[in-house]
Each structure stands twice: as C-alpha cells, then as structure tokens.
N, C-alpha and C positions, 0 to 999 in steps of 0.2 A: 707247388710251393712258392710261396711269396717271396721272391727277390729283392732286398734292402739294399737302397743306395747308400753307399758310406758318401758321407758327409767330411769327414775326419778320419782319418786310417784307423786301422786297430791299434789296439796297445795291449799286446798280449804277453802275461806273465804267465811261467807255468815250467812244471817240472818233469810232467808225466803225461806231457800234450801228445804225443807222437805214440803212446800205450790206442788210442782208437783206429790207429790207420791199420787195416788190414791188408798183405800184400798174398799173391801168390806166387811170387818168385821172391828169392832174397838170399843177397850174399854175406859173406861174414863181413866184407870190406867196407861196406855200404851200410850207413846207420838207417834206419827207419825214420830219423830228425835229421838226416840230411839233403842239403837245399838241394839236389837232383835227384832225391829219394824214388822221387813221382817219374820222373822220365828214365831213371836207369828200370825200375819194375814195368812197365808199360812195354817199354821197347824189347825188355827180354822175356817178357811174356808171347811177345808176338816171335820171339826166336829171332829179330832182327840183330840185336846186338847181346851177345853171350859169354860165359865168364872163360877163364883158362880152365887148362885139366883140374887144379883144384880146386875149382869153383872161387876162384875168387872173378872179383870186373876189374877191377885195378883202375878206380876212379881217376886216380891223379895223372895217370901213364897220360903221355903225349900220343895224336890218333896220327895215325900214318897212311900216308897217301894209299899203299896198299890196302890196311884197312877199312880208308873212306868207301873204295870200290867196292870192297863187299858189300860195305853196309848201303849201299846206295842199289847196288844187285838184289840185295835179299830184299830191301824197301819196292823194288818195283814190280821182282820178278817172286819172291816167294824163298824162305831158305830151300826148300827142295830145289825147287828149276834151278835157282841160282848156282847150289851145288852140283849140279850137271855140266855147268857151259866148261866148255874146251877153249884152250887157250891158243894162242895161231901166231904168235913169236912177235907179236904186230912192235914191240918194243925191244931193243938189243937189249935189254937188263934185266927183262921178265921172261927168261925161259918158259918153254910151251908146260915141262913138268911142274913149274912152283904153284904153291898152294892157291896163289893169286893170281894167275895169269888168265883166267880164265873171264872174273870181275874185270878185273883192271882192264883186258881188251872189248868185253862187253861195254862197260863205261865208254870207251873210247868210239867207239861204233855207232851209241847211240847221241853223243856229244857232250856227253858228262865230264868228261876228262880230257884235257890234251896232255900230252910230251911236255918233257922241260928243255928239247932241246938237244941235235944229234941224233935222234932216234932213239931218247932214253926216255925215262916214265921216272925213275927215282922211287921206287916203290917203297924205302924205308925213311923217305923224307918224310919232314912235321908237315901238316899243315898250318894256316894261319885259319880266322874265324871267317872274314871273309872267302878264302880260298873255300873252304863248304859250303859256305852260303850260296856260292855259286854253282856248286852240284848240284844244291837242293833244290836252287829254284830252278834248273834245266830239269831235275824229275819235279815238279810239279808243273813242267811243260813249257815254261819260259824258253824260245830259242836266244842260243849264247848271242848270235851276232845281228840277229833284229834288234835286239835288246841295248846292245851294246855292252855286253859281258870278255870281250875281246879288245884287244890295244891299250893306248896307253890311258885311256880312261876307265881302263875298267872297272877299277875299285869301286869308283866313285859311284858308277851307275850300278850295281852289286849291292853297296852299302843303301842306296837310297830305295832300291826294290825291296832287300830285306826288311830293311827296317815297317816300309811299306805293308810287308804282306804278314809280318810279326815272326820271322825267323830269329829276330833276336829278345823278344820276350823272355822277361826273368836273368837274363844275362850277365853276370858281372865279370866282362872281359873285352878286353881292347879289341876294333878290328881287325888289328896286325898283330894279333897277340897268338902265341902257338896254342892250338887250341888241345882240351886235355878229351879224357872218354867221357866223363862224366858231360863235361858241357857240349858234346857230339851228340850224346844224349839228350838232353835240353830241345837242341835244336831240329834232331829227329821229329820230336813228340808234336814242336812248335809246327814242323813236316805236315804232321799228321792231320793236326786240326787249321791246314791252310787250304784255301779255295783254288781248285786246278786251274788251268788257262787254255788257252786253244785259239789258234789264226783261223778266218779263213782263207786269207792266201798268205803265205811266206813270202811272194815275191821272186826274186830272184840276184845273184850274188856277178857282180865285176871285179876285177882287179883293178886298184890304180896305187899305181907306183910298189907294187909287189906285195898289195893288202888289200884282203877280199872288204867288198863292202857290198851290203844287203840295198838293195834299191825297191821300191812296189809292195812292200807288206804291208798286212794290215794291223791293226792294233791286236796283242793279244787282250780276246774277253775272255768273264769268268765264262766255264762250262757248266750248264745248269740242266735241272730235270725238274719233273714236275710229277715226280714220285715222292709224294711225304714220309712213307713208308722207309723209306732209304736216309731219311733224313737222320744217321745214328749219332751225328758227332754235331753239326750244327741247323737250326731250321732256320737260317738266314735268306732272305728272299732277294731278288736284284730288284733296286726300287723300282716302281709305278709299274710291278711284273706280278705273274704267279708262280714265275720260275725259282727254284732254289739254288745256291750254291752247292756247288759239289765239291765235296774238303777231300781232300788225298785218302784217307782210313775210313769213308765213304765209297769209293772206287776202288781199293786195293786190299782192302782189308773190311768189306761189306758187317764181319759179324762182331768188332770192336763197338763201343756203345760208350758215350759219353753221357753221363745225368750229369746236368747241376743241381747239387742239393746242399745242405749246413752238416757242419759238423756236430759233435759233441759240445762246442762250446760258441754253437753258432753263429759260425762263420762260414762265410760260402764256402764250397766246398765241391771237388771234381770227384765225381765217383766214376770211373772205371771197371767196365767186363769185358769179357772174350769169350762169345761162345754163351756158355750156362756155367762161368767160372767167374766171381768176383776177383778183378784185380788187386782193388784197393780204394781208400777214400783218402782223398789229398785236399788240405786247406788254399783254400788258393789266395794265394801269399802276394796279390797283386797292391792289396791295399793294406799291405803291413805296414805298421810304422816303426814298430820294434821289438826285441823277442827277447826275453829275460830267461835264463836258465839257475837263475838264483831268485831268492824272497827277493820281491821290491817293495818300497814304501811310498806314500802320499806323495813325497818331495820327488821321488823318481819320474812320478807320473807330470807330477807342477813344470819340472826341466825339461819333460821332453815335450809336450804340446802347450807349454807357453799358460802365462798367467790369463787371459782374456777366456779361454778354454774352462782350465777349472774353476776361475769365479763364476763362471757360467754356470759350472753343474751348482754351486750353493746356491745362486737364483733361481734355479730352474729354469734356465734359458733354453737349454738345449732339450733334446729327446734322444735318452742311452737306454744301452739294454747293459745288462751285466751278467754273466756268465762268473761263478765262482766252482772249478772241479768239477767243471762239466757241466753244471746244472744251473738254469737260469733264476735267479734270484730280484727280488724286488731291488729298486734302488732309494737308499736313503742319502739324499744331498747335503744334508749337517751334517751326515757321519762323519766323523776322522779315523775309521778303521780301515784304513791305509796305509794305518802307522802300522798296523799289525805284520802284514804282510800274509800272503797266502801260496801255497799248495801250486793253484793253477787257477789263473784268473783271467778272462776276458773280454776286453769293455771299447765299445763301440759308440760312436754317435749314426743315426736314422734320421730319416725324414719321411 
C-alpha cells in the first residue's frame, strides 16, 4: 500500500473515530481514544505489563522502581522465566521473599539498575522519565558506563541517546517529570520498535579518584541480520549494506508483527498481531494537528492552519484527500459545507 507524505498534518474531526480500532486486551480504565491506548494494549498483550486483580491498568498510578524491574524482567526474559528468578537479598530493603526481589536483583546483575545508596534499592520509589530511559536503553543493550549513563552527567547523555533512538516518541512529559504506567507504557512499545546495539569490545574499566571509568571500547553498532523473513517490526537496512536492523520485538518477541497500513479514515495507521491474534489498528498520531471530539466548522479549520492554507484549497493549490465517516469523498474547493459540521471528518494535504 502506497504511503502518503503529509505535507500539512491532519486535521481530524470526529466523534466515533476510535469505534474501528480493534483491541484484544482492554481494560475498563483505559478508553479505546485514549493517547496510550496503542501501547497499554500491545504491552499487555504480550503479558509484559498487566492489570490489578480487578482487571483494571490504572493508567495514571505512578510506576515504581519495583515495578520498572519487572517490567524490564518480563521485556527481556519472558513473564514465565521472569516469574521464576529467585531473589538473593542483594539489597537490605528487598527481602529474598517479596514479590519483587527476584526482578529488581535480576535488573541489578544484568546492569539495569543500581542502589540508591547504603545498600538500598527503594523499591516503592517513583521514577522519573529519564531514570527508565536508562533501563530501557541498557536492555536494548546500550552499556551504562561506555555510554556515559553513570556520574554526574548522566542525564544529559540518557536524554540525548533517548531521544536519539526514539524512546520518547509520542511523549508529553518532562524528563524529570515522575513518570506514570500509562506513559511506561509508551515508552515500552517505543522499546519494542527500537534497533538493538552490541560492542565489539567493551574495553575495560579503572578507578580514578574512586569512580570506575571505561577506557578501550568500541562504539556500540546496530546488531543486524540478513534474514528478511525476521524482518516483522521494521525492514530498515544499514546504509550502502544488505544487512538489516534488528528492533527489540524482533529478537525477543520473534511472533509480534507490525503492518503499516491506513485506517478507516485514511490515515496511516500501525496494525498490530501476536501469533494468529490481531491486536489492534492504531492511527499513528505522528502527524496530527488536532483532534475535535465535538462538530467543528469552516472557521475552525481557517484558525488552526492559517489563512495561506485554506485560500489554497479555493485555488486548488494544494492536493487533499477528504475522508467524511470513514469513507473517502470527492473534494469540492467552493464548497462552504464546513459550516455544516460533521459526524467524523478527516482532511489531509499529499503530494
């Protein structure tokens, strides 16, 4: 299917946009039009992240360093294996019996996590957004202290990797801001469809002045194959190669399956499975410009993309498609049945 460059974001009006997206997990808490719809169904399809005994996800709740660990366990290791590992006391505060001791010292073992100091872990502390982004990129294989994920610049070199590799795609949150489940979620999914890395030497690590520092590594590259077959989430090549990237839900999650395809009111669109199960179809809201949950009218549309834009469409300057209630319609540039308002309308500029 033919991929459309947006020119100009969408401008999508509509009441009953979110009636096409099919899910196969779904909680009460969580609306079907809600902005981490796509990544809380995804993640709890694969069991990585799951709701309380009464099935709710509890979007809002703050994620806690103990449950970062799981989620970072079940991401690498599988919920099964992950609910196996035994815990070994490695922290005074996480006893060998608690629910988490088991992640939280796995984390710690494999460099995911450190202490906050004393020999404690703080397992019901918040995180911040950066503080996972730094998990995440250690499980997509990034080492913390080659990197510079350790000392007093760590933020900085965390924030600039992230952003880098797209862990914060979609995001509308500070990076010292306490990060909630919903947007752990987000940045899981962002996880999933990211390119692994790998050294070929790490080098090796000195103390100066009572702080290790990495000396002799080498850069990390992406980890690639030259199995198209495998290619289920992305078929990105490394330039002037025939190698592919290899995305995280690639390697750890072989039977997840990303299509991009259009929606009902076409617009791109991320279709999601697992296995021979459809997940769901999600609009990908990259080039939204705005979303109306009420009628809008002509003047709505004039306010938000500016007078240059819509005198355009009277010229025929531009090239739109137009989506009214799903179904793509001719467009008439004299019309003024904008004043009308409608249903569920969705209007694009192409090239």
């Amino acid at each position: 299917m033919k991929n459309l460059k947006k020119v100009l974001a969408f401008v999508v009006v509509f009441t009953m946009m979110f009636s096409f997206a099919v899910s196969a997990n779904s909680f009460p808490d969580v609306s079907k039009d809600a902005s981490y719809a796509e990544a809380v169904t995804v993640l709890s399809s694969l069991n990585v992240m799951i709701g309380d005994e009464k099935g709710n996800f509890n979007p809002k709740e703050n994620l806690t360093r103990a449950q970062a660990a799981k989620i970072i366990s079940y991401l690498l290791l599988g919920n099964k294996t992950a609910e196996g590992l035994a815990g070994s006391g490695k922290f005074t505060d996480v006893a060998k019996t608690s629910w988490a001791a088991g992640f939280v010292d796995y984390c710690a073992a494999v460099g995911v996590v450190n202490g906050v100091g004393n020999g404690q872990f703080n397992p019901n502390g918040s995180l911040t957004t950066l503080q996972f982004a730094k998990m995440l990129l250690v499980a997509l294989g990034y080492d913390a202290k080659i990197e510079g994920f350790v000392g007093s610049d760590w933020s900085i070199n965390v924030s600039a990797k992230a952003n880098q590799v797209g862990l914060l795609n979609g995001l509308d949150v500070g990076a010292n801001a306490t990060l909630t489940r919903e947007q752990a979620a987000k940045m899981c999914l962002n996880t999933l469809k990211a390119p692994l890395v790998e050294y070929e030497n790490k080098g090796g690590n000195i103390s100066v002045n009572g702080a290790d520092i990495n000396i002799g590594a080498s850069k990390a590259e992406f980890k690639t194959s030259t199995n198209k077959k495998a290619q289920t989430i992305d078929d990105s090549m490394i330039n002037g190669t025939t190698a592919f990237t290899v995305e995280f839900a690639e390697e750890y999650y072989s039977d997840l399956r990303l299509t991009k395809t259009t929606d009902d009111f076409g617009r791109d669109a991320n279709q999601w499975k697992y296995k021979t199960v459809e997940i769901g179809t999600y609009a990908d809201d990259s080039d939204l410009k705005e979303t109306y949950t009420a009628k809008a009218k002509r003047g709505d549309l004039y306010n938000l993309v500016g007078s240059t834009v819509v005198d355009g469409i009277k010229l025929g300057k531009y090239n739109f498609e137009l989506y009214v209630d799903g179904k793509k319609v001719a467009y008439v540039s004299t019309s003024d049945k904008y004043n009308e308002g409608y249903e569920g309308m969705a209007l694009f500029m192409v090239e």
